[in-house]
N, C-alpha and C positions, 0 to 999 in steps of 0.2 A: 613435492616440488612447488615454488611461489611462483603463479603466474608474474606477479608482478616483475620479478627478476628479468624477464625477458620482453617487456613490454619497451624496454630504452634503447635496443640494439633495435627494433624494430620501426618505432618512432625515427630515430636517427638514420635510417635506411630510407625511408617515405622520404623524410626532409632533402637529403640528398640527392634523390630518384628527382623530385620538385627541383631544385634548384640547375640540377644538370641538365632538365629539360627545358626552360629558359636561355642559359648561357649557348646549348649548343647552335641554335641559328647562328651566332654570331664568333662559332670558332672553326667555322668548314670554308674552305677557300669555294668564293662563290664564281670569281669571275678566273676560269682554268686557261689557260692560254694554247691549249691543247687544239686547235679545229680543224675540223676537215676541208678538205680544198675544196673550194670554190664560195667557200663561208667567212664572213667577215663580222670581227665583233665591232660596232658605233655607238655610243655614249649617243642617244636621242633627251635624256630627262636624269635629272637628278633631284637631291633633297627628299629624296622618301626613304622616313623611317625602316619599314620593317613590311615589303614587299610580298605577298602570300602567295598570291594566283595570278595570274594573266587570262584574259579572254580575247580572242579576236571578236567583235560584234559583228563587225563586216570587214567589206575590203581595206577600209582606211581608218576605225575605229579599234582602238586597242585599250580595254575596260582592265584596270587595275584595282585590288583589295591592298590599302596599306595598313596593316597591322597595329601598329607603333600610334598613327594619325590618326586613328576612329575615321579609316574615308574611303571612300571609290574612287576611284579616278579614271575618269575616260583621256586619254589621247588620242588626236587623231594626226592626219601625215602630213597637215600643216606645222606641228610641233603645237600648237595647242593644246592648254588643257583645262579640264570639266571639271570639277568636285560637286561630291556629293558626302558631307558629315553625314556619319550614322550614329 
């Protein structure tokens, strides 16, 4: 038996595995209209790429990883906001 024969189903699985793990961030409904009572969804910030993590710092600092933008982003409850390129 040629290894090689099986080397292209194989290759072609990885490539795919790779590609479908890109695309799928951007094919899951993010914002569910689903919530529970006494929760409210509010549009505070837009214009970021590709959002990773959230951290609260503190009571009114809200530290963001954008993906997409090479950046941190602090918000705080003024609507302000901080960057930091990485």
């Amino acid at each position: 038996m040629r290894p090689a024969k099986h080397i292209m189903p194989i290759v072609a699985l990885l490539f795919f595995l790779l590609i479908a793990r890109q695309i799928y961030p951007y094919t899951t409904p993010f914002n569910s209209r689903v919530i529970e009572e006494g929760f409210v969804i509010e549009q505070v910030a837009s214009g970021f790429g590709g959002p990773t993590c959230m951290e609260w710092v503190d009571q009114t600092h809200l530290m963001m990883c954008d993906r997409d933008g090479g950046r941190i982003i602090v918000l705080d409850s003024a609507m302000t906001t901080f960057q930091a390129q990485l």
